[in-house]
N, C-alpha and C positions, 0 to 999 in steps of 0.2 A: 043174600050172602050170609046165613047164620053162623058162616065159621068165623067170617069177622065181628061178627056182634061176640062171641066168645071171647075173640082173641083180643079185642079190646075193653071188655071187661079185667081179661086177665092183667093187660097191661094197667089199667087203674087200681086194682090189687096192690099189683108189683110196685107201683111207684109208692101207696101208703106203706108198705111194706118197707120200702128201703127207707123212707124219712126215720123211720120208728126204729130203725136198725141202726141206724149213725145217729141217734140220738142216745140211742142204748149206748154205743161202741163211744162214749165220750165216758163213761165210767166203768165199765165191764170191757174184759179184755175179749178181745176176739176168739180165742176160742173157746172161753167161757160161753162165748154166748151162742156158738155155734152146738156146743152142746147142748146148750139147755133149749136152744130154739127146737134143736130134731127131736126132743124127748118128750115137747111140748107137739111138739106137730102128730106125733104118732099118738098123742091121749086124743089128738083132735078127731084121729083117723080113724078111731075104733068106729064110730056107726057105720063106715062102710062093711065092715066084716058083715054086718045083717044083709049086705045086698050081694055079696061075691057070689060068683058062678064058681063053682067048685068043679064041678065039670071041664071049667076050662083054664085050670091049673094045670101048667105041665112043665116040664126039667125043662125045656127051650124058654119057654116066656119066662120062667123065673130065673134063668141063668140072664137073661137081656135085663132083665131089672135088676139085679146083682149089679151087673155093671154097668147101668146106668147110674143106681143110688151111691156106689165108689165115686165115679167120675163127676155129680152131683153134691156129693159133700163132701167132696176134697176143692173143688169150686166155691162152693158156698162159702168154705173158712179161708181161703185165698183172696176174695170178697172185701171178707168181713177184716180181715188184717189191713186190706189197703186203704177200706173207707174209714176206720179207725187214726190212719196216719196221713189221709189227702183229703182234698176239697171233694162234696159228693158230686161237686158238680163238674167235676173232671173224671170223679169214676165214672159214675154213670151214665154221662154220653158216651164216656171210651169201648162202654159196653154194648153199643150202639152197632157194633163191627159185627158181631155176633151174628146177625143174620146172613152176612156174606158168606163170614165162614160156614156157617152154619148152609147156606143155600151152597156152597160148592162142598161139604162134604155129603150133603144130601144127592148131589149128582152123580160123585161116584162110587156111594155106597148103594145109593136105592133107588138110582136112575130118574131123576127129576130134574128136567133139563131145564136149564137157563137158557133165554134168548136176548138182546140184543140189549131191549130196554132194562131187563134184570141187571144183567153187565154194567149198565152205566150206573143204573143204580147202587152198586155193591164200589164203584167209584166214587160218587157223589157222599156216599158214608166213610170212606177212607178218607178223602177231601176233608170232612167235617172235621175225623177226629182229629187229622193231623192240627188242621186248625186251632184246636183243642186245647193242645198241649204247647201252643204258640205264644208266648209272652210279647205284646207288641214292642218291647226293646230289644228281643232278641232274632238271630239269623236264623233260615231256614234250617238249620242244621242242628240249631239247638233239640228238638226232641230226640235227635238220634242219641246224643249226648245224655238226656236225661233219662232215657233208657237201659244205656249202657251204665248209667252209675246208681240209677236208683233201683231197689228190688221191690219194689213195690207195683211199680209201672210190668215189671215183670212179674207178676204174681198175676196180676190185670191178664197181660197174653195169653199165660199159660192156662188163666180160667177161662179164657175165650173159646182156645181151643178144647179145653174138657166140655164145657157149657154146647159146644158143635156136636161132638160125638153122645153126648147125651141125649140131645134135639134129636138127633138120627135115628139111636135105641131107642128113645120114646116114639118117635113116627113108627119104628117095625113094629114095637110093640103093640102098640093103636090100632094100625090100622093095618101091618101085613101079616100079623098073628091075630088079630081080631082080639084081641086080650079085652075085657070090659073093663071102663071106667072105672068103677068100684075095684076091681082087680088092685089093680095100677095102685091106684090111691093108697089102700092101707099097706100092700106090701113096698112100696116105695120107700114110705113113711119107716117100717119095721127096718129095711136093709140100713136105711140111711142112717137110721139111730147104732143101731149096730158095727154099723162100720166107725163111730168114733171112739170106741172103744179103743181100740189099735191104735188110734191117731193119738188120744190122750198117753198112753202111756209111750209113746216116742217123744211125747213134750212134754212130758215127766209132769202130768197137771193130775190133779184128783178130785176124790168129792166133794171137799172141802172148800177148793173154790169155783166151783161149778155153781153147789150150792150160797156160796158168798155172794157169786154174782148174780144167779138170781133175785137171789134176794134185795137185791141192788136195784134190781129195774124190773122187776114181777109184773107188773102193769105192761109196761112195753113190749116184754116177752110174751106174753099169752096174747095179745093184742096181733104181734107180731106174725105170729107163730099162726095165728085164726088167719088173717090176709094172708101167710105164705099159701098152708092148705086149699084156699079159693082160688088164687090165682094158679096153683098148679090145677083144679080141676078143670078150671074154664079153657087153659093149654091144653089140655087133654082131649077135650070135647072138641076146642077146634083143629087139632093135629087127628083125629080121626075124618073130619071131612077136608083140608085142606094140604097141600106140601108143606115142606117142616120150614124152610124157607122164607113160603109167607107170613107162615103163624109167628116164626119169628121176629121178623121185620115190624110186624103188626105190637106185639107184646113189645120191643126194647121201642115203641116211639114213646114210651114211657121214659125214655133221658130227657124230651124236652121240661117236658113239666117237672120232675125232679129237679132240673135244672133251675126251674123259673122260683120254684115254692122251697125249695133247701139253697137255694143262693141268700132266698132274701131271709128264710127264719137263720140258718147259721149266721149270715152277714159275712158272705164267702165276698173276694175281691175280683176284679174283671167281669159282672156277672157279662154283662151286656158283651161281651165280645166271645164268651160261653155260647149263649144264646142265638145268636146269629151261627156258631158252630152247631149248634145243636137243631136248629133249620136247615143246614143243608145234609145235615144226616136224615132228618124226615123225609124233608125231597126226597134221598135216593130210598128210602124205604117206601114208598109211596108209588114211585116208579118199577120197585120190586113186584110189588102188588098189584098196579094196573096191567 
């Protein structure tokens, strides 16, 4: 199964990846750093330009990464604001759901069917996060609550849902365009820096403190920015031999261990009642996968 050896590379990536990122986000502001990570990602990504197929550049694939890299770095800085202002070890299992969404928007965009054991599995990840967001003093009802009053928790959703339709554009892109890895990679990188442009100047940010924050956590950022780059290839490599689905499920079981190693270096509270949330989200990703 080498699409799981990828896809669990990518996820050990992704989880150094986000410790480094909420470490950053405790002095640099969130969208500081969402800039400066895509601008670093894209210096990462120029060696791929020596390997593209140039041949197989065309207005359809490059329109599918257009919008993928939109939906991709407007996610990333919706991310980056909520693990700035919450425990990661709330985001990050919450982000756990992803493969659900992600395996049913793969079913009706790209016909990847779910069966019986996927379904409970995409339950058993619900189960988890609800658990999640569970304070043991409080009533079942309390997350509904916290949802409805906190925007942050919503920021969380609406990445979930972009982060789905992205997974999906990257699977046509993969593997129903045949688009090469190298493709992907540097123009991803190119769109996605691109597209903050727009976003900076609706929040009225500039270079000034793009540049501040850099400078603030240079180390972290380039660091950062090196694991994003990896773990997106090693997604890439496994989304061409696998459903978008699985590769999912496989990359976010990277919530537990963020869980277990940013509870204990932040000194976040509940970890242990986390963590048992964060296993039954494994289970059902596990159960996705068999």
């Amino acid at each position: 199964m080498k699409w799981f050896l990828f896809a669990i590379l990518s996820a050990l990536f992704l989880s150094a990846s986000s410790l480094i990122e909420k470490k950053s986000l405790k002095r640099v502001h969130s969208i500081d750093l969402s800039v400066a990570t895509g601008f670093v990602n894209l210096i990462f990504s120029i060696p791929f330009l020596f390997f593209i197929d140039w041949s197989n550049v065309n207005n359809a694939s490059l329109l599918l990464i257009v919008g993928s890299s939109l939906l991709t770095s407007m996610a990333f800085y919706m991310i980056a604001k909520a693990m700035r202002h919450m425990e990661i070890s709330v985001v990050s299992p919450f982000l756990a759901l992803s493969p659900g969404t992600t395996a049913i928007a793969g079913f009706f965009l790209l016909n990847e069917i779910l069966d019986k054991q996927g379904i409970l599995g995409i339950f058993l990840m619900i189960v988890g996060s609800y658990i999640l967001t569970l304070h043991p003093e409080h009533d079942l009802m309390h997350p509904f609550r916290i949802f409805k009053s906190s925007k942050y928790f919503k920021f969380i959703f609406i990445s979930l849902i972009l982060y789905s339709f992205a997974g999906v554009f990257d699977r046509a892109i993969i593997f129903n365009f045949g688009v090469p890895v190298a493709n992907y990679m540097f123009f991803m990188s190119f769109f996605i820096a691109i597209w903050y442009f727009p976003i900076l100047l609706f929040l009225g940010r500039g270079a000034k403190e793009i540049s501040m924050g850099f400078k603030l956590e240079k180390k972290n950022i380039i660091l950062s920015s090196l694991l994003t780059v990896l773990y997106r290839l090693f997604e890439m490599q496994a989304l061409a031999l696998a459903f978008v689905g699985l590769v999912s499920a496989i990359k976010r079981s990277s919530s537990f261990f963020i869980t277990l190693v940013g509870g204990q270096l932040f000194h976040e509270k509940n970890l242990r009642r986390k963590l048992y949330a964060s296993a039954i989200i494994i289970i059902g990703t596990v159960l996705i996968v068999l």
